[in-house]
C-alpha positions in Angstrom: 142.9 163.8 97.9 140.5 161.6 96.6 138.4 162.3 93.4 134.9 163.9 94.2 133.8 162.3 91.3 135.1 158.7 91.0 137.0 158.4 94.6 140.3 157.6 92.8 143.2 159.3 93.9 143.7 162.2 92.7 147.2 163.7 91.0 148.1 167.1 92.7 149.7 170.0 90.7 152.6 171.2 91.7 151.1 174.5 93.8 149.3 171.8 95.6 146.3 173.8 94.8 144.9 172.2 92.2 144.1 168.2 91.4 143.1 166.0 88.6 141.8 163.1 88.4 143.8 160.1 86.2 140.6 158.0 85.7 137.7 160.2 85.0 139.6 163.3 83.9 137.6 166.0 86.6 139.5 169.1 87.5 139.5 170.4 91.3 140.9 173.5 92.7 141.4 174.2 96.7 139.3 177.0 97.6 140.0 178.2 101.5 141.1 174.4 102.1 137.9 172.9 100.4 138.2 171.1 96.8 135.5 172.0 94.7 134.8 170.8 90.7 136.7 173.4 88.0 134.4 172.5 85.5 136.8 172.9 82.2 135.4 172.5 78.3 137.3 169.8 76.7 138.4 171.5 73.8 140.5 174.0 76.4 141.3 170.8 79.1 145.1 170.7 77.9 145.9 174.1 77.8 144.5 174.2 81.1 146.2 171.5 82.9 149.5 172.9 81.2 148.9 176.4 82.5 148.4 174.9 86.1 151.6 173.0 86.5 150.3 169.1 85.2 152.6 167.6 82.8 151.1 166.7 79.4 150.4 162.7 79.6 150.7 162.5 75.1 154.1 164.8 76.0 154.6 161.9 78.4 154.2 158.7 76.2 156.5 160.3 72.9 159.3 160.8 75.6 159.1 157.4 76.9 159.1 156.1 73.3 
């Protein structure tokens, strides 16, 4: 799916029900096959994404190291 937002493509959770955007950071959740915005406060984002299945990008870059 493309980003509502920005039109970049979007990275899917694993449930397939949820997507985020890598460029401008929106949240979108599939609601009875239409993605809508899940508006998220950025103090909460990472728990968030954690909780629905998206791997940590800082988690990412100290493994890589």
């Amino acid at each position: 799916m493309q980003c509502l937002q920005c039109q970049t493509e979007a990275e899917m959770a694993p449930s397939q029900l949820y997507a985020r955007c890598p460029a401008c950071k929106s949240l979108f959740m599939n609601v009875a096959g239409n993605w809508q915005l899940y508006p998220v406060e950025d103090s909460q984002r990472n728990m968030i994404e954690h909780s629905l299945g998206f791997s940590n990008p800082a988690e990412a870059d100290t493994h890589a190291a």
